[in-house]
N, CA, C and O atoms as CSV, one atom per row, in Angstrom:
chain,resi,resn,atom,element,x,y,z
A,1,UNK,N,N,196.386,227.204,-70.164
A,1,UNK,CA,C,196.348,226.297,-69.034
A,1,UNK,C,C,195.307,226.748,-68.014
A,1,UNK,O,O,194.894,225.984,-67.141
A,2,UNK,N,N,194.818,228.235,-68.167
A,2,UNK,CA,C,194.086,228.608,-66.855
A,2,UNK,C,C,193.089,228.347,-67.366
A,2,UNK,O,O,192.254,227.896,-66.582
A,3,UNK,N,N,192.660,228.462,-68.772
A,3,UNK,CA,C,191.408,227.969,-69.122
A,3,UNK,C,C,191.016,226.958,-68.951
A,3,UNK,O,O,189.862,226.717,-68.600
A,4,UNK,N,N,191.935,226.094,-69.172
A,4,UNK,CA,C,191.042,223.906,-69.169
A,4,UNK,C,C,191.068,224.017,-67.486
A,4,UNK,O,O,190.273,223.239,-66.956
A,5,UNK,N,N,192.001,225.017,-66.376
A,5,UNK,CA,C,191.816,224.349,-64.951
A,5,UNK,C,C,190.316,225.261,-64.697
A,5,UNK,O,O,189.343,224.641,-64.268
A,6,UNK,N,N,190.220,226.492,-64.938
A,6,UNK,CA,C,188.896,227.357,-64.634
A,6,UNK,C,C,187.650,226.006,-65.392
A,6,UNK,O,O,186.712,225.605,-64.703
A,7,UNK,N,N,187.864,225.518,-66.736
A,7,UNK,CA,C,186.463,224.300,-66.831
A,7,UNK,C,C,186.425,222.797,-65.982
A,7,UNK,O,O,185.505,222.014,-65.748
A,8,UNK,N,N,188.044,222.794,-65.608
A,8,UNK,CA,C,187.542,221.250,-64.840
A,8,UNK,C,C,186.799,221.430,-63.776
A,8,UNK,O,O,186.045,220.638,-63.211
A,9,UNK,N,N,187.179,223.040,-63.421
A,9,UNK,CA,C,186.776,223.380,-61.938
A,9,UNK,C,C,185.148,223.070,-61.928
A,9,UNK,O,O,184.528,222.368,-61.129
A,10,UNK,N,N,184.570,223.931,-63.250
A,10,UNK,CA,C,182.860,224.256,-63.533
A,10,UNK,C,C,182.537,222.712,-63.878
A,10,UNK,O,O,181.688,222.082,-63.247
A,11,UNK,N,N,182.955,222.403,-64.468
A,11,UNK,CA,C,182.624,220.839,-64.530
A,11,UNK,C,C,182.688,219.811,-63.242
A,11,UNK,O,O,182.029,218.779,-63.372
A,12,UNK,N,N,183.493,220.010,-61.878
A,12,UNK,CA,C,183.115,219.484,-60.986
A,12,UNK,C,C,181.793,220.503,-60.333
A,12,UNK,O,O,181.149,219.857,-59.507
A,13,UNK,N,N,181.433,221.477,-60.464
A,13,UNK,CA,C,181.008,222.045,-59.601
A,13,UNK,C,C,179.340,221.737,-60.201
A,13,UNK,O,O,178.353,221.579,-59.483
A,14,UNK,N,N,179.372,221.713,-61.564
A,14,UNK,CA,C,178.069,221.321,-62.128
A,14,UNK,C,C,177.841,219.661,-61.990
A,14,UNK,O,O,176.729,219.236,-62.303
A,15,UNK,N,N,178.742,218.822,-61.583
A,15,UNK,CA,C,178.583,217.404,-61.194
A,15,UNK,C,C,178.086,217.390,-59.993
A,15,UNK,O,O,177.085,216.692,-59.837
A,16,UNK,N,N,178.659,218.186,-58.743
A,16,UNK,CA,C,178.029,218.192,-57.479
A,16,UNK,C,C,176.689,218.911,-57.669
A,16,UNK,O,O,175.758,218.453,-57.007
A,17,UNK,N,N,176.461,219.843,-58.373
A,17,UNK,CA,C,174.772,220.158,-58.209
A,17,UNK,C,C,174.432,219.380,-58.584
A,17,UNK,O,O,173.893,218.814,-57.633
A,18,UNK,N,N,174.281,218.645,-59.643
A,18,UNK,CA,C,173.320,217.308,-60.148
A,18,UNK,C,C,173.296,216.270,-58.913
A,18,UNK,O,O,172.474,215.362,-59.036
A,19,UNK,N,N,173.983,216.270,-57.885
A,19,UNK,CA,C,174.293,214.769,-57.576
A,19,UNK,C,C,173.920,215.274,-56.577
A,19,UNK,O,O,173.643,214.300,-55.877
A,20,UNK,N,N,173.575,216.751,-55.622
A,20,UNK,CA,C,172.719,217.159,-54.878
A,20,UNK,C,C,171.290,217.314,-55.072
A,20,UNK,O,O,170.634,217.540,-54.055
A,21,UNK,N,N,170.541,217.218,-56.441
A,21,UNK,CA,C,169.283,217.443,-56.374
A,21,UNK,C,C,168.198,215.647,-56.127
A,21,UNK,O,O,168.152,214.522,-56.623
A,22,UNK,N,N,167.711,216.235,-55.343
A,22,UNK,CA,C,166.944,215.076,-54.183
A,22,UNK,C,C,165.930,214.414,-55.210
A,22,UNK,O,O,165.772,213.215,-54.977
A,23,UNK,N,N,165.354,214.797,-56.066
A,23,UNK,CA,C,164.431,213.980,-57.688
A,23,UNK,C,C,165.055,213.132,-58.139
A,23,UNK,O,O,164.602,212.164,-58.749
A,24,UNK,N,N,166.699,213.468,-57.807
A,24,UNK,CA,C,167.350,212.149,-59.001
A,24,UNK,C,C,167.170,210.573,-58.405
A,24,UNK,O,O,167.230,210.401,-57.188
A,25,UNK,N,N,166.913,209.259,-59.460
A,25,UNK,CA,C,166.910,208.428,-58.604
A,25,UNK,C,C,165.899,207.486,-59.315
A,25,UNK,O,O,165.383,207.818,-60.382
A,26,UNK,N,N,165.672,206.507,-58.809
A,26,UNK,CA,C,164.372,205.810,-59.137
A,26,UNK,C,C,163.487,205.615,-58.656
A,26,UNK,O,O,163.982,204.948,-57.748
A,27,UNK,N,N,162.138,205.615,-58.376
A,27,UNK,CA,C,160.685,205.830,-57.962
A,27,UNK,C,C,159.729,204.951,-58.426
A,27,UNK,O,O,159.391,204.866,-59.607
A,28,UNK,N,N,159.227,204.207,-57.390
A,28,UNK,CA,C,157.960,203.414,-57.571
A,28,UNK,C,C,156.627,204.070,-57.568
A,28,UNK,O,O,155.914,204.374,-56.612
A,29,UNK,N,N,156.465,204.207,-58.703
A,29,UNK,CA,C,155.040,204.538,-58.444
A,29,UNK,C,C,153.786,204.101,-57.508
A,29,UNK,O,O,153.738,202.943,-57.095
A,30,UNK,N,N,152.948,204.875,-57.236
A,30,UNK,CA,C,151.482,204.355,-56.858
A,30,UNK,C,C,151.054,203.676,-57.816
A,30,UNK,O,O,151.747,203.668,-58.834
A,31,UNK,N,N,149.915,202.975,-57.797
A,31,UNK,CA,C,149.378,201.926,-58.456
A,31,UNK,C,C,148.175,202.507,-59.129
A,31,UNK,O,O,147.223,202.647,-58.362
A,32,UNK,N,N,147.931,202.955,-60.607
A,32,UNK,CA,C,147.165,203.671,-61.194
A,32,UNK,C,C,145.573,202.722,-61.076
A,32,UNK,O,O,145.339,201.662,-60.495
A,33,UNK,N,N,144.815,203.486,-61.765
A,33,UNK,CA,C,143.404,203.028,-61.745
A,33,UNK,C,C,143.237,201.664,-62.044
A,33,UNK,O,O,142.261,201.099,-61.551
A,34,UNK,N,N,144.217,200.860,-62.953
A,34,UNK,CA,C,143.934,199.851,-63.362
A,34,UNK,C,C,144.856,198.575,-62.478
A,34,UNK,O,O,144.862,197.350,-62.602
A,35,UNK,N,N,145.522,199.417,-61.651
A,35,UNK,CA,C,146.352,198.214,-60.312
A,35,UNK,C,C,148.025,198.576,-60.578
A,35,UNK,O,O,148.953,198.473,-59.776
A,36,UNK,N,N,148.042,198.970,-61.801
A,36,UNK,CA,C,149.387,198.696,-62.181
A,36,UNK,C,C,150.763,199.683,-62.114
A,36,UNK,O,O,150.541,200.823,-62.519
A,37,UNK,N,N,151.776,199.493,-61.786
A,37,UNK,CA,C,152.229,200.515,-61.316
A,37,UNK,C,C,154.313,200.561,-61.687
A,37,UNK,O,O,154.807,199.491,-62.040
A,38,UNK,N,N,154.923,201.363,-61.603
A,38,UNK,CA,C,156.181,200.967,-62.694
A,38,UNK,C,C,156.990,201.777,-61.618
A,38,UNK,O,O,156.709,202.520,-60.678
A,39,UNK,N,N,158.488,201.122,-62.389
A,39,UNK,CA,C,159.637,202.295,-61.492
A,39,UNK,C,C,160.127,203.483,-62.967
A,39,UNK,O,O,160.277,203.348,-64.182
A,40,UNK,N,N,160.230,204.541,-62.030
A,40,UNK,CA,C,160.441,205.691,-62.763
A,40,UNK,C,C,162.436,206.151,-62.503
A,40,UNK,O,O,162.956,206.250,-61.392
A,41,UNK,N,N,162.981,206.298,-63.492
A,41,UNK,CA,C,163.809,206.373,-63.226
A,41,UNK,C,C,164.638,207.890,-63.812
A,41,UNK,O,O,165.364,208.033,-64.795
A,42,UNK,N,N,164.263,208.739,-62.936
A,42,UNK,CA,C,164.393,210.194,-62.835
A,42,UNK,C,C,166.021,211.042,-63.209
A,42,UNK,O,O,166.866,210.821,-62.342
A,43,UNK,N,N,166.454,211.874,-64.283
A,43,UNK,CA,C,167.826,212.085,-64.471
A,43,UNK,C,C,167.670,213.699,-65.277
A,43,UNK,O,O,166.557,213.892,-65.766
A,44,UNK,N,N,168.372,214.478,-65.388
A,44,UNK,CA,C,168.542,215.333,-65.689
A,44,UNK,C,C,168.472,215.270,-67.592
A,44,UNK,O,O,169.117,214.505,-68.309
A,45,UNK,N,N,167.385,216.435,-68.070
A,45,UNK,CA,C,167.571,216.358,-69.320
A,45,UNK,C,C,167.501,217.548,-70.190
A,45,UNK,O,O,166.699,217.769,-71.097
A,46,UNK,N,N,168.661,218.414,-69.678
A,46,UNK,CA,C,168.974,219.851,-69.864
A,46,UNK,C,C,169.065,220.559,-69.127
A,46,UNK,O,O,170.169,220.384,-68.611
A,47,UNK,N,N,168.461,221.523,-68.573
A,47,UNK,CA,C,168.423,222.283,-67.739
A,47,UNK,C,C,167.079,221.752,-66.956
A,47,UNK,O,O,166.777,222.508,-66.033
A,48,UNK,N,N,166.427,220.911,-67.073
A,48,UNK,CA,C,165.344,220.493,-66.238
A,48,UNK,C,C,165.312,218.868,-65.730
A,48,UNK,O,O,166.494,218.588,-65.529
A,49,UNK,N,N,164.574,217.820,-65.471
A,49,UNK,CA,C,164.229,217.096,-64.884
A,49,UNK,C,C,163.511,215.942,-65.503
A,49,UNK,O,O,162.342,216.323,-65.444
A,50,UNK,N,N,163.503,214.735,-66.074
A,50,UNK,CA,C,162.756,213.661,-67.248
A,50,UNK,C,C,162.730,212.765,-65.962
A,50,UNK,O,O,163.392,212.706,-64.927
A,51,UNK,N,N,161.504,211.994,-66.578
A,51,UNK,CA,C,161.449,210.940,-65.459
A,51,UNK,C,C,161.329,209.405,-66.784
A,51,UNK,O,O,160.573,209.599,-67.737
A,52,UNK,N,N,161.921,208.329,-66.730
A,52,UNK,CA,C,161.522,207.592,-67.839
A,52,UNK,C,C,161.361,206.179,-67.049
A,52,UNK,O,O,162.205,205.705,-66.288
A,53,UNK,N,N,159.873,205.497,-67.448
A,53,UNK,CA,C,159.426,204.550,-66.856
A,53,UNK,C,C,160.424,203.363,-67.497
A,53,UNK,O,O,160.628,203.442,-68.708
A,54,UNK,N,N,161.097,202.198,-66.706
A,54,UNK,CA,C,162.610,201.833,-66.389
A,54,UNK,C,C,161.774,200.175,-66.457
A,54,UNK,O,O,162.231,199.262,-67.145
A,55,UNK,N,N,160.904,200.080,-65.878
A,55,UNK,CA,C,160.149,199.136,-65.665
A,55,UNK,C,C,158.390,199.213,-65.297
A,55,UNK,O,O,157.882,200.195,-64.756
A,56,UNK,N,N,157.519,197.819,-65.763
A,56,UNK,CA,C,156.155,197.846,-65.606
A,56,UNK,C,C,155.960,196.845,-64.287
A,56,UNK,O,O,156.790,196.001,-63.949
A,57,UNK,N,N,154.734,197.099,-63.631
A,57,UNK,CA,C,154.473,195.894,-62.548
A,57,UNK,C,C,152.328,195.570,-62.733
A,57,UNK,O,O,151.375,196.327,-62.918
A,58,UNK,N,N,152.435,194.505,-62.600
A,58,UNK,CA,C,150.760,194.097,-62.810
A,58,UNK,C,C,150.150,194.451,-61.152
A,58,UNK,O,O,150.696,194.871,-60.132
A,59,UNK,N,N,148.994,194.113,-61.440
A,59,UNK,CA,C,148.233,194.662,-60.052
A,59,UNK,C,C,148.592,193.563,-58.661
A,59,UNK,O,O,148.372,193.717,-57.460
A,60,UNK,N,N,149.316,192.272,-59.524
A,60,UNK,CA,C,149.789,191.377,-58.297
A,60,UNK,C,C,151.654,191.783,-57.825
A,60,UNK,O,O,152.283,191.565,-56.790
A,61,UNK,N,N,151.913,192.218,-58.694
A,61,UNK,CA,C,153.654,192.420,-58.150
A,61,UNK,C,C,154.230,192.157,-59.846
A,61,UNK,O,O,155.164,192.885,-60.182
A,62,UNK,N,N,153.806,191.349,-60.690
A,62,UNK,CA,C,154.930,190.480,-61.040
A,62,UNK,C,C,155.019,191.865,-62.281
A,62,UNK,O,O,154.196,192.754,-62.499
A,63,UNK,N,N,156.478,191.567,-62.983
A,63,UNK,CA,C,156.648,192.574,-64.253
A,63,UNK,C,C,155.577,191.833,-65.269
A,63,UNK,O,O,155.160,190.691,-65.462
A,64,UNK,N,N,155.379,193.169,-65.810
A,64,UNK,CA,C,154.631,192.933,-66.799
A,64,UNK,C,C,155.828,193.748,-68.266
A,64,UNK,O,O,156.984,194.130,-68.085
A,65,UNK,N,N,155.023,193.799,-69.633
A,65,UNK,CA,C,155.677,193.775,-71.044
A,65,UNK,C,C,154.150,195.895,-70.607
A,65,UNK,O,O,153.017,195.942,-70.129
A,66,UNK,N,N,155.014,196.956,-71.083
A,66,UNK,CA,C,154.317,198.071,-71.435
A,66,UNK,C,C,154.582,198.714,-72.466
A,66,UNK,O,O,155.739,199.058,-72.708
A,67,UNK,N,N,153.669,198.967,-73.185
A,67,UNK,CA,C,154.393,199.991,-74.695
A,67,UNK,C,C,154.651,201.600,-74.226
A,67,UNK,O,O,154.614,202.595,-74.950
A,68,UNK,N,N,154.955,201.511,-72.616
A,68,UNK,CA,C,155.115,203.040,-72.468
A,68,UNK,C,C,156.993,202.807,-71.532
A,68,UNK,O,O,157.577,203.694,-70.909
A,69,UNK,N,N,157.404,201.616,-71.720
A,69,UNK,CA,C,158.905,201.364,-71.418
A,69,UNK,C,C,159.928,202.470,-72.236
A,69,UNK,O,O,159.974,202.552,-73.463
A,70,UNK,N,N,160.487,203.042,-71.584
A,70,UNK,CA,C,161.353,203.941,-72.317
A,70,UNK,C,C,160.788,205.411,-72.611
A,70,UNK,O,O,161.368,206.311,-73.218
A,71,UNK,N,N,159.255,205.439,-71.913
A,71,UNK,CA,C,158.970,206.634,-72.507
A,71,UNK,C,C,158.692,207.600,-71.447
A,71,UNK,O,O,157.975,207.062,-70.603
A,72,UNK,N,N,159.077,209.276,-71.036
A,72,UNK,CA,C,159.473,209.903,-70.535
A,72,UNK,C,C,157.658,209.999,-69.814
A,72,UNK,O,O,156.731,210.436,-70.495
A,73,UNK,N,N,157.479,209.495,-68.360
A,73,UNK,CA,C,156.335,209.668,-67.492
A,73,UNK,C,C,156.502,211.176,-66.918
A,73,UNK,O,O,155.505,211.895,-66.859
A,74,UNK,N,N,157.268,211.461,-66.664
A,74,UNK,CA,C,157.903,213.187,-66.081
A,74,UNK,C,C,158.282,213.672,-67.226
A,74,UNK,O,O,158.678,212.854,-68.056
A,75,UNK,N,N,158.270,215.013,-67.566
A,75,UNK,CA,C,159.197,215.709,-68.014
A,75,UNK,C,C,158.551,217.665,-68.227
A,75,UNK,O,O,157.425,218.163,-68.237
A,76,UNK,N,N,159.922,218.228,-68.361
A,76,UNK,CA,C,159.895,219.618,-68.187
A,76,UNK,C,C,160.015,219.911,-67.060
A,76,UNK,O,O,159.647,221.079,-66.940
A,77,UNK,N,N,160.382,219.436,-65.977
A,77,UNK,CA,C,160.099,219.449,-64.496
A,77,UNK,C,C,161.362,220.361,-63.944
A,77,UNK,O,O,162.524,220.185,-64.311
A,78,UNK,N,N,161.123,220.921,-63.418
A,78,UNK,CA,C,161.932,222.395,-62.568
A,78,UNK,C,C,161.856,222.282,-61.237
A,78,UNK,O,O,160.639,222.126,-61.135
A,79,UNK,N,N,162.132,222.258,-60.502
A,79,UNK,CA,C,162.634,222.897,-58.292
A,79,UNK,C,C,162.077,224.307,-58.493
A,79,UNK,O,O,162.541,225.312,-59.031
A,80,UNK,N,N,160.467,223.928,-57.634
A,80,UNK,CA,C,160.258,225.882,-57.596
A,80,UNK,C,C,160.288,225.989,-56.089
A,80,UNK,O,O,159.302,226.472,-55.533
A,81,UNK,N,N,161.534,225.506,-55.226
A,81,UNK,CA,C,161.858,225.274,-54.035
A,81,UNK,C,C,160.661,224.664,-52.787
A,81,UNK,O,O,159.504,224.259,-52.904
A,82,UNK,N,N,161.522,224.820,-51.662
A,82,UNK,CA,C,160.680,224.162,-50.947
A,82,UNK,C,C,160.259,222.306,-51.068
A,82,UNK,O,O,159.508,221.691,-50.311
A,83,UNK,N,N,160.875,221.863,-52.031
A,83,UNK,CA,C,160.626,220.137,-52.266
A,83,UNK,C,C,159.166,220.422,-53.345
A,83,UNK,O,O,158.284,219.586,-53.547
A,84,UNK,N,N,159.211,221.515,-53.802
A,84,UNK,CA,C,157.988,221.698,-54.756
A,84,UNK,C,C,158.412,221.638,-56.110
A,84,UNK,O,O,159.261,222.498,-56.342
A,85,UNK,N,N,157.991,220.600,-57.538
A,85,UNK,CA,C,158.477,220.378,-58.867
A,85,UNK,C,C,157.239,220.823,-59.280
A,85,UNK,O,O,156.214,220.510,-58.674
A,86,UNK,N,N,157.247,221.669,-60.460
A,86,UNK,CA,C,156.409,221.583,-61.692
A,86,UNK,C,C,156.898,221.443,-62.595
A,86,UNK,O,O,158.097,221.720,-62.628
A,87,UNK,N,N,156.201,220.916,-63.867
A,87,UNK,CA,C,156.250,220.482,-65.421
A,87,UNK,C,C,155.168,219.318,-65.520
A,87,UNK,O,O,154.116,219.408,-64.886
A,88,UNK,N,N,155.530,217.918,-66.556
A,88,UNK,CA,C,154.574,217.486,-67.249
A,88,UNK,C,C,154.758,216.213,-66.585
A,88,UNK,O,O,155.872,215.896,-66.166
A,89,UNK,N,N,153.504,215.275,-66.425
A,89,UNK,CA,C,153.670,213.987,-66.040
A,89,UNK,C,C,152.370,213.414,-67.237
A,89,UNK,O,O,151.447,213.929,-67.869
A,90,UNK,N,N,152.897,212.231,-67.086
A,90,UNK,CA,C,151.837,211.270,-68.350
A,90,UNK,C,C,151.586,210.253,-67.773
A,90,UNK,O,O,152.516,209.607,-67.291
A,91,UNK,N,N,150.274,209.815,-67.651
A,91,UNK,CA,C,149.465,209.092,-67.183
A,91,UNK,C,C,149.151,207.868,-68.356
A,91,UNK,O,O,148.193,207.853,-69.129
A,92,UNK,N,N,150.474,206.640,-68.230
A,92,UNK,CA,C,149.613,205.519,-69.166
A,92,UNK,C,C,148.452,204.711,-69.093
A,92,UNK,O,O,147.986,204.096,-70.052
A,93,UNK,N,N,147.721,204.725,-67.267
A,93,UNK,CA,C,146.045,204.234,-67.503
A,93,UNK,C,C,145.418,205.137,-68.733
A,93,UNK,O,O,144.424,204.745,-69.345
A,94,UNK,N,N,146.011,206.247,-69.011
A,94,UNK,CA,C,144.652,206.793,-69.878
A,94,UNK,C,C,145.490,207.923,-70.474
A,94,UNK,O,O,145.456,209.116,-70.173
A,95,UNK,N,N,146.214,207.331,-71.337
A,95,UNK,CA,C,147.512,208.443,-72.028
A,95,UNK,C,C,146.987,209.804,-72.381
A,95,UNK,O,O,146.756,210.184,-73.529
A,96,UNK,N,N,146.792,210.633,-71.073
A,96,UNK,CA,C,146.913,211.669,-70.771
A,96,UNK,C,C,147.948,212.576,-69.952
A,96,UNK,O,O,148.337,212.297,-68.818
A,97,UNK,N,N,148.311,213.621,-70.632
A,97,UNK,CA,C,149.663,214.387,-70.076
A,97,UNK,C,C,149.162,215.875,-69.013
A,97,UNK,O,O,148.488,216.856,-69.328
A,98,UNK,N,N,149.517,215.680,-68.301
A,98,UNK,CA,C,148.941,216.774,-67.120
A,98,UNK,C,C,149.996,217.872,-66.896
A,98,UNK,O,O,150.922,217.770,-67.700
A,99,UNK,N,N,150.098,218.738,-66.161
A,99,UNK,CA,C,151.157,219.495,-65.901
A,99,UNK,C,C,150.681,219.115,-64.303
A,99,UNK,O,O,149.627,218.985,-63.679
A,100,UNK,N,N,151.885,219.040,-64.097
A,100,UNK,CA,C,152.489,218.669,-62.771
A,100,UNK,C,C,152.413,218.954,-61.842
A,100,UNK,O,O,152.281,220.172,-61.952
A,101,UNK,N,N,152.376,218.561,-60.107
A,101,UNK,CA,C,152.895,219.535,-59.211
A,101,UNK,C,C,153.152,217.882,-58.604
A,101,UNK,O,O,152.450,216.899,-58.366
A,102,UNK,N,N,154.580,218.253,-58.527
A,102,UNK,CA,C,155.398,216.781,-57.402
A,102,UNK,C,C,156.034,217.701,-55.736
A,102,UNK,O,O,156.412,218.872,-55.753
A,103,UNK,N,N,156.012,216.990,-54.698
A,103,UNK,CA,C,155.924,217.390,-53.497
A,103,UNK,C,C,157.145,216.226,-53.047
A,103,UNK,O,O,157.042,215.016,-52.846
A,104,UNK,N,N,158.034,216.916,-53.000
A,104,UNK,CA,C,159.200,215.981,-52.335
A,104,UNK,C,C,159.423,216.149,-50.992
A,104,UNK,O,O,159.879,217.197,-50.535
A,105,UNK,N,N,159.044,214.887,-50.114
A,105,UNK,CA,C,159.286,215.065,-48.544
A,105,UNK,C,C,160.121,213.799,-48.280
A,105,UNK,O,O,159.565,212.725,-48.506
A,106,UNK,N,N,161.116,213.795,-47.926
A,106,UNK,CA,C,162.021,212.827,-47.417
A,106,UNK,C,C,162.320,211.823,-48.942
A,106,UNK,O,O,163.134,212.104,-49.822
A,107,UNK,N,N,161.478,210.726,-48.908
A,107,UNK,CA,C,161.990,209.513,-49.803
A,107,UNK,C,C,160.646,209.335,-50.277
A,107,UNK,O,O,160.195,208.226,-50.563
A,108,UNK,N,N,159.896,210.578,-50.378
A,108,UNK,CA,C,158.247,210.411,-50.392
A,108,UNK,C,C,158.104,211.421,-51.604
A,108,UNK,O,O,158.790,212.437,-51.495
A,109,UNK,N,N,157.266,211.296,-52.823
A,109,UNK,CA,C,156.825,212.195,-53.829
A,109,UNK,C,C,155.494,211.995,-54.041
A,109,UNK,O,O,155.184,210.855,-54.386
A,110,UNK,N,N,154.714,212.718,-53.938
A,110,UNK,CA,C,153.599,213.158,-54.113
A,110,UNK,C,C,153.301,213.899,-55.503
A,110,UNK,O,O,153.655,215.020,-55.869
A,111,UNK,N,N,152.546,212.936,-56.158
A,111,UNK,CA,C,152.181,213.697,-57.275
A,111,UNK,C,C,150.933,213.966,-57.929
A,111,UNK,O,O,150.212,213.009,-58.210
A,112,UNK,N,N,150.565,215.172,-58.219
A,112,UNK,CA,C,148.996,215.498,-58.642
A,112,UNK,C,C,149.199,216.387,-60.279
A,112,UNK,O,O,150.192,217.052,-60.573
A,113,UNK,N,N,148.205,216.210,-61.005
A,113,UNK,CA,C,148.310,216.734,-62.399
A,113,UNK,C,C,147.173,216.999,-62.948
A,113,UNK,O,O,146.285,216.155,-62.828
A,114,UNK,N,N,146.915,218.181,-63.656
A,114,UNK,CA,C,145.769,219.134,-64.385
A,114,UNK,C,C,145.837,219.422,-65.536
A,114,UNK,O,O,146.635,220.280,-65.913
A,115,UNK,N,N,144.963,218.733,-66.438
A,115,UNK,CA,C,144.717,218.903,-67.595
A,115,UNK,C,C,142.908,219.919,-68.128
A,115,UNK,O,O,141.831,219.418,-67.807
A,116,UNK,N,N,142.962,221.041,-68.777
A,116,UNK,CA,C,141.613,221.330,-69.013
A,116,UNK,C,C,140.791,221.520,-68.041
A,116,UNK,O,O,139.563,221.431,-68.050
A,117,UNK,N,N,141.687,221.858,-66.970
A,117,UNK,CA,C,140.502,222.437,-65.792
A,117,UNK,C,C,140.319,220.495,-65.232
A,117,UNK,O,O,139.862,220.578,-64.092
A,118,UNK,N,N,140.424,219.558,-65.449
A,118,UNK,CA,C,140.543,218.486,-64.708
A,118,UNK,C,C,141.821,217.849,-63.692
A,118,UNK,O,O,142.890,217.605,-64.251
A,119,UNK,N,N,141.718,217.640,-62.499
A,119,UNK,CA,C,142.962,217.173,-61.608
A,119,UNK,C,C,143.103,216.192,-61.321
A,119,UNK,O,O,141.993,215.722,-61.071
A,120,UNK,N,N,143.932,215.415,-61.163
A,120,UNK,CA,C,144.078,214.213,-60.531
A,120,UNK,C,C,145.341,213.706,-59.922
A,120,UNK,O,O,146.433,213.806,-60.482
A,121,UNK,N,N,145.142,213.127,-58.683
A,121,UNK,CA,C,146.184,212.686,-58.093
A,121,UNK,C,C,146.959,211.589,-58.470
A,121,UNK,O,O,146.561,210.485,-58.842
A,122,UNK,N,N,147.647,211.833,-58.391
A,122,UNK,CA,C,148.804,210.460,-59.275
A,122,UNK,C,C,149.734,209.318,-57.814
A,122,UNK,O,O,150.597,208.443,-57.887
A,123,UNK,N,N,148.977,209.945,-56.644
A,123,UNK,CA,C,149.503,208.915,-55.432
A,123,UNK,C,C,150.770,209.759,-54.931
A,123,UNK,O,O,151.167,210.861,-55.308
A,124,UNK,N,N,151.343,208.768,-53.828
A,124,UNK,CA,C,153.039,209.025,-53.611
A,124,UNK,C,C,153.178,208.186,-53.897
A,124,UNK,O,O,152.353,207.290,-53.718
A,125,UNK,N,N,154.453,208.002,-54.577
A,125,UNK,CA,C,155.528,207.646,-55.029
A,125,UNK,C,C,156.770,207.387,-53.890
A,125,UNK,O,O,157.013,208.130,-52.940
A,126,UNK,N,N,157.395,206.296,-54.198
A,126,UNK,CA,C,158.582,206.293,-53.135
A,126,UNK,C,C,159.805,205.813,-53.604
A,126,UNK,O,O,159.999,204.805,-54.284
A,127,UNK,N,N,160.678,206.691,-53.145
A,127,UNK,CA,C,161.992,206.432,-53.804
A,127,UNK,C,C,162.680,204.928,-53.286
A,127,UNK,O,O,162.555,204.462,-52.154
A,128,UNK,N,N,163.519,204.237,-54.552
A,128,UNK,CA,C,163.517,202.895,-54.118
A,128,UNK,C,C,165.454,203.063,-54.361
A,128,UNK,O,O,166.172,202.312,-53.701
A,129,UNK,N,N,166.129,204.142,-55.388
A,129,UNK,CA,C,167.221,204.431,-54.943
A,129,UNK,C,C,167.814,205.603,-55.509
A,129,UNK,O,O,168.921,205.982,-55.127
């Protein structure tokens, strides 16, 4: 009996950390090189952080159809404190995968990524919930 109450205990206590970390959520992207821009919808996927694009938007607003729906735009992503994430982000203007640095300030993410000695900013991002 002390065993199943000692795991319900760890099992609430690992529900409240998840439901405290400020990444979780969904995120509108900035609007990549080509106008277009998606919601990211950010969740825990192990011990780290996946972000999976949830929806596409065209350079006027309206949804658009993407063959990158369902597929993980974040991932490997870690809290190296301070509102500072590293791991991998993927860029569908130009399906390239960068390693990361996301900057969480309020409802605001900032994201920039380096591939081969090349960087690029990926905009802020703003959390929509």
């Amino acid at each position: 009996m002390k065993r199943l109450a000692w795991a319900a205990c760890a099992l609430v206590a690992l529900a409240g950390t998840a439901a405290a970390e400020p990444l979780l959520g969904t995120w509108r992207t900035a609007p990549d090189d080509n106008g277009n821009s998606g919601l990211v919808q950010v969740a825990p996927c192990g011990a780290q952080l996946c972000g999976q694009l949830v929806k596409a938007f065209g350079p006027g607003g309206a949804e658009i159809a993407s063959p990158n729906l369902g597929r993980n735009i974040i991932s490997e992503t870690v809290a190296k404190g301070g509102g500072e994430y590293r791991g991998k982000v993927f860029a569908p203007d130009n399906g390239k995968t960068y390693n990361s640095k996301l900057v969480l300030t309020g409802n605001s993410l900032s994201v920039s990524g380096c591939v081969l000695g090349f960087c690029r900013e990926g905009g802020v991002w703003q959390k929509v919930q």
